[in-house]
N, C-alpha and C positions, 0 to 999 in steps of 0.2 A: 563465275560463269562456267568456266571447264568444271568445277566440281559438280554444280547443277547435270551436265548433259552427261560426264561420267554415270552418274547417279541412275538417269534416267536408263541408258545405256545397260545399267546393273539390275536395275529394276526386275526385268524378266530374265536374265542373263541365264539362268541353271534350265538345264532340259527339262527337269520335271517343272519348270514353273513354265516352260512352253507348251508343253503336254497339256498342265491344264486349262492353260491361259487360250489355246485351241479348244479343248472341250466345251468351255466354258461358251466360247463366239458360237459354237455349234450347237449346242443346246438352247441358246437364247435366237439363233437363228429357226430352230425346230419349235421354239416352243410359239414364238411370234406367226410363223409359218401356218402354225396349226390354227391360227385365227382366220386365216386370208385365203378367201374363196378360190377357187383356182390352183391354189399350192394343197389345199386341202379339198380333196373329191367329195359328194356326198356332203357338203357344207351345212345345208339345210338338216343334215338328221345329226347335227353336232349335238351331244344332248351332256348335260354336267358331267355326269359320272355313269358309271354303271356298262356293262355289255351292250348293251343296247342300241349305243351311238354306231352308225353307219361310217360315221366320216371316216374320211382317210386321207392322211398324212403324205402326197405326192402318189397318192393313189396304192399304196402301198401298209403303213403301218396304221391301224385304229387307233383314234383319238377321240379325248373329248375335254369338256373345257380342264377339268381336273388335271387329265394327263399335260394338257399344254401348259398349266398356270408350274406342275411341276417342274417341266425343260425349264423353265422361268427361272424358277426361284434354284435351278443345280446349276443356270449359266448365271448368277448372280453369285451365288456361291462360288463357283470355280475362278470368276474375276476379282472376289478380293480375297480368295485364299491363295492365289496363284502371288499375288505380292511376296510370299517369301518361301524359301523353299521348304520351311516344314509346314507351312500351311496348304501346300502346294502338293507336299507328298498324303498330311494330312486328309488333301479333299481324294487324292487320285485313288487312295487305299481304300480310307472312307466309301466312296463315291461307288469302288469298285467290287464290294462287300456287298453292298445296297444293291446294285443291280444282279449279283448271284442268290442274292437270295429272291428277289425279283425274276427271275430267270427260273431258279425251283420253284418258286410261286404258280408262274403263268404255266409251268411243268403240269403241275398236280391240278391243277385248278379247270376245268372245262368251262370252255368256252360262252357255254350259255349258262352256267351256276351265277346263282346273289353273290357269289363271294367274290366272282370278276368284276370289279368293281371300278379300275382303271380305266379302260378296256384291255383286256390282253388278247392278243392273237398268235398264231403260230409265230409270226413274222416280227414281231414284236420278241417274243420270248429269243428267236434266234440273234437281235440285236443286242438285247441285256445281256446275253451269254458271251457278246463279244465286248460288251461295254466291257462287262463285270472282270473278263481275262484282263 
């Protein structure tokens, strides 16, 4: 029984597995968020994909279903790679790659072009830049 709750104890023990074992609660909080009227402004022009979508994320960052199903599946991700600490560093590197390019992305990319396709916004691109660091 002590070696169970040691175990459990050890489980997230290393910083970077709390790093992302946090990211991960927060992204699944962001991504579910982005469903729920209310949390999400503009609710009714949520549109799949594409610029287009009005919503917004606590009134704040543009969303749409694509964007949200993604927080989903990176806080999905970050909970069971956060289990060990090279899975953990794995996602954070990983994870952190992905939103700098993300962040050049939403850079180059104008707001109203087919190729925004997420949504990206100013406000948005300023977050991936801080995910991404």
């Amino acid at each position: 029984m002590e070696a169970d709750v040691r175990l459990q104890e050890a489980r997230y023990s290393a910083p970077v597995q709390q790093v992302a074992l946090l990211l991960g609660l927060v992204f699944l909080a962001a991504g579910i968020g982005g469903f729920i009227p209310g949390i999400t402004t503009n609710y009714d022009d949520l549109s799949f994909a594409g610029h287009g979508s009005d919503a917004e994320l606590l009134g704040v960052f543009q969303v749409s279903v694509l964007h949200n199903l993604v927080h989903l599946f990176f806080g999905v991700a970050a909970l069971v790679l956060a289990r060990s600490r090279d899975g953990a560093r794995a996602f954070l590197v990983g994870g952190g790659l992905l939103y700098i390019v993300l962040f050049l992305y939403g850079l180059f990319t104008s707001q109203d072009s087919g190729a925004n396709f997420v949504p990206l916004d100013r406000n948005d691109d300023i977050l991936h830049l801080g995910l991404g660091v």
